[in-house]
N, CA, C and O of each residue as an XYZ file, in Angstrom:
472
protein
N       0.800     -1.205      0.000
C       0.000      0.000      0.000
C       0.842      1.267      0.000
O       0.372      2.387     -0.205
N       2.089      1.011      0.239
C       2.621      2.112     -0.148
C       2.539      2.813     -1.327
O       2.819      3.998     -1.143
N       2.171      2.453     -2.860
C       1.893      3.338     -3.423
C       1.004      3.996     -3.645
O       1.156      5.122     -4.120
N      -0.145      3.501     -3.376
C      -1.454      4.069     -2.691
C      -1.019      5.590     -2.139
O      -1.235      6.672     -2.685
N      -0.450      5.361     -1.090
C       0.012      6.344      0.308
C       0.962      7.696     -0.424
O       0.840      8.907     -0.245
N       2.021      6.851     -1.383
C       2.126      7.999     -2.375
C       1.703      8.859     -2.851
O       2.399      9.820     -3.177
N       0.659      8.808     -3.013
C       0.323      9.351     -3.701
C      -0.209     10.775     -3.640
O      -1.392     10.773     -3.299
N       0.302     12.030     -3.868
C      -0.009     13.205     -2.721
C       1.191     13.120     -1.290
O       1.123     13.818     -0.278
N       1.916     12.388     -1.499
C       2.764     12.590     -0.273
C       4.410     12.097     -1.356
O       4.474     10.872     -1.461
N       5.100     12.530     -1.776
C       6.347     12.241     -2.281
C       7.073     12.091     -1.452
O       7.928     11.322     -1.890
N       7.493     12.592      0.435
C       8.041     12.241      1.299
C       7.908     10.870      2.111
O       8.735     10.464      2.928
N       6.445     10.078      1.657
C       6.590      9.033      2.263
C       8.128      7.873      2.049
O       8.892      7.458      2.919
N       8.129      7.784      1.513
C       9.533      6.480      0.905
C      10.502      7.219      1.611
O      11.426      6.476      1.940
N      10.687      8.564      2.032
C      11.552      9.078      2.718
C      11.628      8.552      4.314
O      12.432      7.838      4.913
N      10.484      9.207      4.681
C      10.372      8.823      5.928
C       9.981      7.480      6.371
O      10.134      7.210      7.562
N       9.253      6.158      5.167
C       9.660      4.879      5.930
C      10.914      4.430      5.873
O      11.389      3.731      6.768
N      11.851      4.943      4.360
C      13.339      4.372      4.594
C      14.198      4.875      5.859
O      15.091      4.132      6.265
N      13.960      6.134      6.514
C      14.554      6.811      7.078
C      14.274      5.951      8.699
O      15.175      5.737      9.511
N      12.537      5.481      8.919
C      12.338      5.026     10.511
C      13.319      3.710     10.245
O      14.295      3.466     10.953
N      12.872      2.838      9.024
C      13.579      1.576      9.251
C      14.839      1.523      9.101
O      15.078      0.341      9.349
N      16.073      2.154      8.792
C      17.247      2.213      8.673
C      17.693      2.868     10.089
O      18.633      2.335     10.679
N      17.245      3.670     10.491
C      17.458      4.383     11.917
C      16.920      4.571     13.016
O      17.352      4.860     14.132
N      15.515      4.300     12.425
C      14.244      4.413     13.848
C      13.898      6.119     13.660
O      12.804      6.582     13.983
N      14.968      6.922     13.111
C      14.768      8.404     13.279
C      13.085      8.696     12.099
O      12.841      8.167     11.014
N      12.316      9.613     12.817
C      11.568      9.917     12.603
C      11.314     11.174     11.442
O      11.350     12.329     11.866
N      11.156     11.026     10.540
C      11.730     12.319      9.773
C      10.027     13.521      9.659
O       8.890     13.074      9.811
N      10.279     14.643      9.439
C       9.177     15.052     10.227
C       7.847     15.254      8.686
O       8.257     15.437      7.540
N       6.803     15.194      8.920
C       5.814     15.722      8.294
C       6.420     16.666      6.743
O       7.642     16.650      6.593
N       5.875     17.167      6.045
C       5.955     17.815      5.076
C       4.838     19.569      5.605
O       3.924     19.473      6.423
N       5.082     20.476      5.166
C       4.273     21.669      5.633
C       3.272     21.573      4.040
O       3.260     20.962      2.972
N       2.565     22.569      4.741
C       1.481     22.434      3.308
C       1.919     23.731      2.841
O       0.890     24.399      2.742
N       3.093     24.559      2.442
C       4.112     25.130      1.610
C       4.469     23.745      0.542
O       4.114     23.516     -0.614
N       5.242     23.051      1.406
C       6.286     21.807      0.223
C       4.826     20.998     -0.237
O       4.670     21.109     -1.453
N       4.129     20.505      0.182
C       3.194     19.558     -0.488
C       2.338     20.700     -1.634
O       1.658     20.095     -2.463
N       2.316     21.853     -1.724
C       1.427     23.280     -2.425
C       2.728     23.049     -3.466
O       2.533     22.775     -4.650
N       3.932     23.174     -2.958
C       4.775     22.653     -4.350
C       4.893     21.959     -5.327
O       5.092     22.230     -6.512
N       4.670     20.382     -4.409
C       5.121     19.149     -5.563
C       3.772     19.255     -5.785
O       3.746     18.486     -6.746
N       2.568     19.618     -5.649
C       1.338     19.711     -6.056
C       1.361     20.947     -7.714
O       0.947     20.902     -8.872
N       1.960     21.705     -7.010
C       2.040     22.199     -8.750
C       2.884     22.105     -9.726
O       2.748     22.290    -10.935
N       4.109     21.684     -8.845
C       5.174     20.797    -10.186
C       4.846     19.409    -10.615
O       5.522     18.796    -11.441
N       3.703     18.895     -9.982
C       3.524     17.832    -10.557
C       2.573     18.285    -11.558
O       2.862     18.062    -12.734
N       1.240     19.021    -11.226
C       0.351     20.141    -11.880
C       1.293     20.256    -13.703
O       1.036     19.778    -14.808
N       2.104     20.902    -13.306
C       2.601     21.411    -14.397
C       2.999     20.152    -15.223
O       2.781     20.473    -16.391
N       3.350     19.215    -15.201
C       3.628     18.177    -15.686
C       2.202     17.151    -16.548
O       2.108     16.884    -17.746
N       1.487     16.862    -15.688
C       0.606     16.319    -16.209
C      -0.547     17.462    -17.494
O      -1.283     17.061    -18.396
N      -0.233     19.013    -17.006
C      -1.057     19.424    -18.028
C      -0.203     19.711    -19.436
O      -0.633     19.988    -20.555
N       1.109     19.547    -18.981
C       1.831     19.792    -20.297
C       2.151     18.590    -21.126
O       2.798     18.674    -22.169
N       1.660     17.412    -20.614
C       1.577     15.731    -21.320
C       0.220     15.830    -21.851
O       0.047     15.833    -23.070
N      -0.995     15.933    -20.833
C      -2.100     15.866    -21.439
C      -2.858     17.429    -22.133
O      -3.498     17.315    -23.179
N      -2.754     18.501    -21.627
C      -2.914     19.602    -22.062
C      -3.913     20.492    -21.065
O      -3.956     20.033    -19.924
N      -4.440     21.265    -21.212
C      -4.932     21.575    -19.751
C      -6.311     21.683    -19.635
O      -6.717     22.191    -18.590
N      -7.137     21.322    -20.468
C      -8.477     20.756    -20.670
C      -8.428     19.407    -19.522
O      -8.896     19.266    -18.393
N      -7.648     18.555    -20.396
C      -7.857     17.102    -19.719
C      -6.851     17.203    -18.090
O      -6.976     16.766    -16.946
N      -6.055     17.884    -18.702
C      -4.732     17.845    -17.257
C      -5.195     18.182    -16.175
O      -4.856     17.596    -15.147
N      -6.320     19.490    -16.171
C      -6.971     19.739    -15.005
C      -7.527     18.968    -14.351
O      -7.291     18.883    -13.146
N      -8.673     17.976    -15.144
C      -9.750     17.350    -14.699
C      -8.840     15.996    -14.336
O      -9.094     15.463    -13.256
N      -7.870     15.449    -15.110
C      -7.049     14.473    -13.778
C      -6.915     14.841    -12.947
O      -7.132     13.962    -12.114
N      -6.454     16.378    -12.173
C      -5.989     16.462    -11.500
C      -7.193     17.312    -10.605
O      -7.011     18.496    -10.322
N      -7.959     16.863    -10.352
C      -8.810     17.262     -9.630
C      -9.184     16.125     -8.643
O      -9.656     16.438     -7.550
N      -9.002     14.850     -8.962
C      -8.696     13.757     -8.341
C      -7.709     13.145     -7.480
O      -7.794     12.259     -6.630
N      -6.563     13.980     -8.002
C      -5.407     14.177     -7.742
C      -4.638     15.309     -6.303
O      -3.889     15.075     -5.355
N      -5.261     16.421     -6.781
C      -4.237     17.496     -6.496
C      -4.742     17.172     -4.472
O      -3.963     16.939     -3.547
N      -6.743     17.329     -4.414
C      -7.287     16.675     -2.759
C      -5.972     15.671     -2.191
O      -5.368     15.939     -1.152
N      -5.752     14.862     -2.779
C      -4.481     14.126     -1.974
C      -3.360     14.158     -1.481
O      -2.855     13.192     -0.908
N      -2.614     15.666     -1.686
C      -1.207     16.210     -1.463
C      -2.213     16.823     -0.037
O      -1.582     16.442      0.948
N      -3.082     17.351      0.297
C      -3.382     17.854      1.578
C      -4.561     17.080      2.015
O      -5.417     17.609      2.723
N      -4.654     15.740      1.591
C      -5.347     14.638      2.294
C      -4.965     14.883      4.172
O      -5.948     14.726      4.896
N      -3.442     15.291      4.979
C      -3.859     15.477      6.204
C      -4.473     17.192      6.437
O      -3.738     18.005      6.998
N      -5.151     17.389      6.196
C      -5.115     18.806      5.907
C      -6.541     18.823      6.643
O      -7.083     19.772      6.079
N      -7.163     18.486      7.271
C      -8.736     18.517      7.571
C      -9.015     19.205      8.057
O     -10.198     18.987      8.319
N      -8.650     20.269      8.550
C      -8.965     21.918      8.730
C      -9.201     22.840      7.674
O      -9.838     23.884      7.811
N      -8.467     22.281      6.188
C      -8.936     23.448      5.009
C      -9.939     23.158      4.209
O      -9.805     22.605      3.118
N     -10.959     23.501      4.689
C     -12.088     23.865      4.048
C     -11.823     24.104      1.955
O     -12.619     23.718      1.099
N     -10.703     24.714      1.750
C     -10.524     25.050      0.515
C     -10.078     23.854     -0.093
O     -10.256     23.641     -1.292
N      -9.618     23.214      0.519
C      -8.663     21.837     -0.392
C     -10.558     20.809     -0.526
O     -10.308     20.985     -1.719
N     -11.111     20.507     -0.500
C     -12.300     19.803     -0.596
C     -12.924     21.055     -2.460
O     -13.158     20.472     -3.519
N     -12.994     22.037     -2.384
C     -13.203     22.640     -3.721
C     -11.921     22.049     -4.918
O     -12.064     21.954     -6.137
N     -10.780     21.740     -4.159
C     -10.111     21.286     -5.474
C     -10.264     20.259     -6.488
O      -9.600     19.995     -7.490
N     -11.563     19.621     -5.853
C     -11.995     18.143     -6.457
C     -13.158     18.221     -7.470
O     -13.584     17.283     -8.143
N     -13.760     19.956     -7.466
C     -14.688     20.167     -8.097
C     -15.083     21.542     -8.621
O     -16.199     21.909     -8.989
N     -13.987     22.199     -8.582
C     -13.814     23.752     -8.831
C     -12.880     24.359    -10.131
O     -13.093     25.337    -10.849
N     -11.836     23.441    -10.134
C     -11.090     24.448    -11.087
C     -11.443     23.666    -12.821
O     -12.093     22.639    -13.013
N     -10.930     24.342    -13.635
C     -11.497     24.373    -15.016
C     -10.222     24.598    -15.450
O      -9.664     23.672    -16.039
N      -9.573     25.742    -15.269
C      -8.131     25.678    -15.626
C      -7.007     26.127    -14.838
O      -7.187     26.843    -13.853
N      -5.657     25.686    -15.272
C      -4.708     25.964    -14.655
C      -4.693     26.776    -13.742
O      -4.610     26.412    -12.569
N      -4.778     28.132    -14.130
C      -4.777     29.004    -13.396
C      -5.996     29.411    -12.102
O      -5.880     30.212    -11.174
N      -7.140     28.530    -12.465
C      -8.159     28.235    -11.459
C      -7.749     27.471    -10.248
O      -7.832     27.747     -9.051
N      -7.214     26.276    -10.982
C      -6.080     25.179     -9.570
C      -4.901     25.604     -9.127
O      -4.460     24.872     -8.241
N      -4.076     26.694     -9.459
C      -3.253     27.439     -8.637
C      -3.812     28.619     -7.718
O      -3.485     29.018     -6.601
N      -4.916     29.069     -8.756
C      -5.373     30.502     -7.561
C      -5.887     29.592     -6.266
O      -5.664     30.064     -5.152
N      -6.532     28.369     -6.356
C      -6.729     27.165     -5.482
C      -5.824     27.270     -4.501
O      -5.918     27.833     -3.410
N      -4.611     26.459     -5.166
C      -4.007     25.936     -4.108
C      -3.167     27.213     -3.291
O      -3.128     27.334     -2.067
N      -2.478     28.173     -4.338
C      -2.399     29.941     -3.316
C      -2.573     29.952     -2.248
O      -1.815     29.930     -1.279
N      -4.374     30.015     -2.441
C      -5.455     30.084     -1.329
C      -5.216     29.622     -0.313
O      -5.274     30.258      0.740
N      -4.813     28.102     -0.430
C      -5.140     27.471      0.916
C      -3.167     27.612      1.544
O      -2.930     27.667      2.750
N      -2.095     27.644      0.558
C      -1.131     27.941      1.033
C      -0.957     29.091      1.655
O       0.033     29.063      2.386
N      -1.751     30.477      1.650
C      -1.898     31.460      2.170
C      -2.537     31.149      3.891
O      -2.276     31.578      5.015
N      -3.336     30.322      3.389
C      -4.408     29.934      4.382
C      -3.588     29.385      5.688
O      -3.799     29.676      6.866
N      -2.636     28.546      5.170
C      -2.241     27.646      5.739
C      -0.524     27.255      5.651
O      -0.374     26.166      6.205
N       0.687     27.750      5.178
C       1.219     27.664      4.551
C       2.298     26.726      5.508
O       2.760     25.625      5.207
N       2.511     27.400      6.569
C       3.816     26.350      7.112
C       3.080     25.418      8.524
O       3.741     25.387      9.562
N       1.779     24.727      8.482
C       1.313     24.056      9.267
C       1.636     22.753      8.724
O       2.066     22.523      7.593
N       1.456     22.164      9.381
C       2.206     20.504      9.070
C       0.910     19.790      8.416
O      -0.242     19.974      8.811
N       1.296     18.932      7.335
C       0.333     18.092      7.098
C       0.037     16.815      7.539
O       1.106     16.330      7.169
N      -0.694     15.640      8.155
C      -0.924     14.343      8.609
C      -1.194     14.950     10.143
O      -1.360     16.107     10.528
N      -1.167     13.687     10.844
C      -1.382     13.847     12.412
C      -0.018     14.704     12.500
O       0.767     14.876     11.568
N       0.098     15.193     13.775
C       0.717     15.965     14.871
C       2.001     14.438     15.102
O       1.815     13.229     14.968
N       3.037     15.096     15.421
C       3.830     13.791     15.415
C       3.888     13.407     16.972
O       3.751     14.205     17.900
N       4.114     12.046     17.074
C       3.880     11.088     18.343
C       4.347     10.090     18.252
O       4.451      9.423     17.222
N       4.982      9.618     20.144
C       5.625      8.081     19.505
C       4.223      7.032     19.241
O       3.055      7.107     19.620
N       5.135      5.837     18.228
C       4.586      4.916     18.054
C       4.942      4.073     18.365
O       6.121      4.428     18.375
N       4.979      2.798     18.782
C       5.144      1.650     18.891
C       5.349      0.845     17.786
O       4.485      0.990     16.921
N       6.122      0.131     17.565
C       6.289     -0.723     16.354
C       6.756     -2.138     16.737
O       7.419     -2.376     17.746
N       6.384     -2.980     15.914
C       6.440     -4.471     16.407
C       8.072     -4.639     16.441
O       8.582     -5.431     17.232
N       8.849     -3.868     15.558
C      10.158     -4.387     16.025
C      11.165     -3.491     16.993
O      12.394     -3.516     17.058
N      10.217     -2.702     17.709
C      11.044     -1.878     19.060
C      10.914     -3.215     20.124
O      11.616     -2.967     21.104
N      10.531     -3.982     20.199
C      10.594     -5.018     21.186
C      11.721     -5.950     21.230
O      11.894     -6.681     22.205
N      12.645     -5.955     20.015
C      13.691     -7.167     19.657
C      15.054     -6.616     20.932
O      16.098     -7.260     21.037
């Protein structure tokens, strides 16, 4: 399921290689860096598919870079609001304005893991 989990998060593979090689915890992503790879990825898919179609993938898409985000009200319009490019950046702006260096996912905390017991 990790690529699932990818998806909207490009730091995951970071931070599971990082707990299991060290245990070190590497921290969250802010919803600044995820407002990033959200529009460099943005930019990518509309310049393969064009920005008719590029948008409307990515309207499916873009909700998942601030999937921990459940305080912004604005990221839930990205799934059904923009039309073009410049509609899904004045978007995501928005909520980076809104929100810009708050952490995305839970609040960090220890966990327990089946192999802290060995």
């Amino acid at each position: 399921m990790v690529a699932r989990g990818g998806i909207g998060n490009p730091n995951l593979l970071k931070q599971i290689d990082s707990w299991f090689r060290s245990g070190e915890r590497v921290p969250n992503p802010t919803v600044r860096q995820q407002i990033a790879w959200c529009k460099e990825l943005s930019e990518a898919v509309i310049e393969e598919k064009g920005e008719t179609i590029g948008v409307k993938k990515l309207r499916s898409i873009a909700p998942k870079f601030l999937s921990g985000c459940r305080w912004s009200v604005s990221r839930k319009r990205l799934a059904t609001e923009p039309e073009t490019k410049a509609d899904l950046f004045a978007l995501l702006d928005a909520i980076e304005e809104e929100s810009g260096d708050r952490t995305v996912g839970r609040p960090e905390r220890d966990v327990a893991c089946a192999h802290d017991d060995d």
